[in-house]
C-alpha positions in Angstrom: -51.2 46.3 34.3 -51.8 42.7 35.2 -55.4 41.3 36.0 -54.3 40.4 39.5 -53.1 43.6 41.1 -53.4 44.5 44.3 -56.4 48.0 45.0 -55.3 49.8 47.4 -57.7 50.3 50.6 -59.5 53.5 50.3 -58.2 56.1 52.7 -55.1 54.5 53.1 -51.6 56.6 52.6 -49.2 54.1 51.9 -51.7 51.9 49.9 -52.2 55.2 48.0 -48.5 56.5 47.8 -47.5 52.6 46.2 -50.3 52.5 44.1 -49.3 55.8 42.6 -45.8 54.5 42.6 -46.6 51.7 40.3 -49.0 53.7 37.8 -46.2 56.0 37.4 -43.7 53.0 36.5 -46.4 51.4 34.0 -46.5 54.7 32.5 -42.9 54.8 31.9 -42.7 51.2 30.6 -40.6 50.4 33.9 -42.0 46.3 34.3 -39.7 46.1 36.8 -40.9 48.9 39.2 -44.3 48.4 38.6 -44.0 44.7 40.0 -41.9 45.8 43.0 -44.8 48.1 43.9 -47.4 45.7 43.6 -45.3 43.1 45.5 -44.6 45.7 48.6 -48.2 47.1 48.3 -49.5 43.7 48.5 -47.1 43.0 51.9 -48.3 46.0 53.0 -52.0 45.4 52.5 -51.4 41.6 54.2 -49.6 43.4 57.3 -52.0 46.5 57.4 -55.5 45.6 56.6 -55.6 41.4 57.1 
């Protein structure tokens, strides 16, 4: 995974539901899922927790 990757905010749901999204893609080799996740859990952190 990429240096700059959104973390999730502890206790979070949805931080925690895409985060677990993405570590499932990298550990299928899926670049392409694993950067959608990042890109909507860093939206999401942006509209959640700015």
């Amino acid at each position: 995974m990429d240096s700059d990757r959104p973390e999730p905010h502890p206790g979070c749901g949805p931080c925690a539901e895409l985060d677990e999204q993405r570590t499932r893609a990298h550990g299928r080799g899926d670049g392409s899922a694993e950067t959608d996740c990042s890109v909507l859990l860093r939206r999401h952190i942006k509209e959640a927790h700015a």
